[in-house]
C-alpha positions as CSV (number, residue, x, y, z in Angstrom):
1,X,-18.6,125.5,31.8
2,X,-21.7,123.5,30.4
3,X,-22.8,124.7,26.5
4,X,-25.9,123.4,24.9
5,X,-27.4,124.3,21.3
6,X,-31.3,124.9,21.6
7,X,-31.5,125.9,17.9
8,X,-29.0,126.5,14.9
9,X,-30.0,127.2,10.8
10,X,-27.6,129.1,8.5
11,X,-28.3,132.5,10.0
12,X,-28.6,132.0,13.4
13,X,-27.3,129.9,16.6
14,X,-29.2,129.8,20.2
15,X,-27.7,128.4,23.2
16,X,-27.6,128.0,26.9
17,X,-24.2,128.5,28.5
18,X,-23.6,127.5,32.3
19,X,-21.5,128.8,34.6
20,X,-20.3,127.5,38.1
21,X,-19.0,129.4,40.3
22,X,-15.3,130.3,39.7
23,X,-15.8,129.3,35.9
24,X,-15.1,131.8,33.7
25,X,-14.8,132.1,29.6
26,X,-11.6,133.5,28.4
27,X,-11.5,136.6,26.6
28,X,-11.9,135.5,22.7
29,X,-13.5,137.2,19.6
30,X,-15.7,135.8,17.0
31,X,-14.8,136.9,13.1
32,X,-17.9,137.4,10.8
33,X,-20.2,137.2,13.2
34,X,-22.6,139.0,16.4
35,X,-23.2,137.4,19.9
36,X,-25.7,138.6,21.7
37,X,-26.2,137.6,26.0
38,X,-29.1,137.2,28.0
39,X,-28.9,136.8,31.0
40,X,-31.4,134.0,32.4
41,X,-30.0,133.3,35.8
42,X,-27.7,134.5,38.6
43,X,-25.1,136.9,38.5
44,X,-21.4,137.2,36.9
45,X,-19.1,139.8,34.9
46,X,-18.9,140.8,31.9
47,X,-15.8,141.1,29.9
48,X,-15.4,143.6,26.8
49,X,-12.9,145.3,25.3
50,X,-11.0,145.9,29.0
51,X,-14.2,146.7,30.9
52,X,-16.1,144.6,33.3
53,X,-19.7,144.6,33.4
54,X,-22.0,143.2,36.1
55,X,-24.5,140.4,34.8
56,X,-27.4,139.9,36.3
57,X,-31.1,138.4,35.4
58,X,-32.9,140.0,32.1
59,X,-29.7,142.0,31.2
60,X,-28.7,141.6,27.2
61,X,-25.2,142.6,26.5
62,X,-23.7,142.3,22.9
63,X,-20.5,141.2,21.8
64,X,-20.2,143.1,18.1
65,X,-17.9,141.2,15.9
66,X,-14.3,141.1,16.3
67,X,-14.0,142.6,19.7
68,X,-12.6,140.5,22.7
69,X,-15.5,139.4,25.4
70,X,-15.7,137.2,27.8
71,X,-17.6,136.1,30.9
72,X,-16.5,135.5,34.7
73,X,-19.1,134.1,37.3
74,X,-17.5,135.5,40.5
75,X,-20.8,134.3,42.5
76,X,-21.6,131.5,44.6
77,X,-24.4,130.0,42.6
78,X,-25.0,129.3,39.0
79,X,-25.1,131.8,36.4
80,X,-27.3,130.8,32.9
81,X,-27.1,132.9,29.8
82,X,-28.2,132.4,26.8
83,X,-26.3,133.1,23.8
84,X,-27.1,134.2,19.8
85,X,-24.7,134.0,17.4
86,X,-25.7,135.5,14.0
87,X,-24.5,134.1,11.6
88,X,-24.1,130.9,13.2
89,X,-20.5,129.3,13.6
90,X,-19.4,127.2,10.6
């Protein structure tokens, strides 16, 4: 899995996540803080709170704070999303 930081201040962190196929990103959570999903290219899962939810090109999904999420590209090309964290990570 590839990460890149378009843009980050104080309140707010962009970035571009990549996916390969058969990468995936573990369930975690993120205290203090919002992450928000686009999805730019491809298609993959989306994990949250023990559901699964298909990705796929202009969805937005939302990861509230404190509550497990993940992502799982099950496909055979490349899956982008981009990714909002407010606030940003210390």
């Amino acid at each position: 899995m590839g990460k890149s930081t378009l843009f980050r201040s104080d309140r707010v962190m962009v970035g571009l996540n990549a996916f390969e196929p058969g990468q995936e990103h573990a369930l975690h959570a993120h205290e203090g803080m919002d992450k928000v999903y686009q999805v730019v290219q491809g298609t993959g899962t989306f994990l949250l709170e023990g559901r699964e939810e298909p990705m796929e090109p202009g969805l937005v999904l939302v990861a509230p704070e404190g509550v497990p999420h993940g992502i799982r590209n099950s496909s055979n090309e490349r899956l982008l999303v981009l990714a909002i964290l407010a606030p940003a990570p210390g």
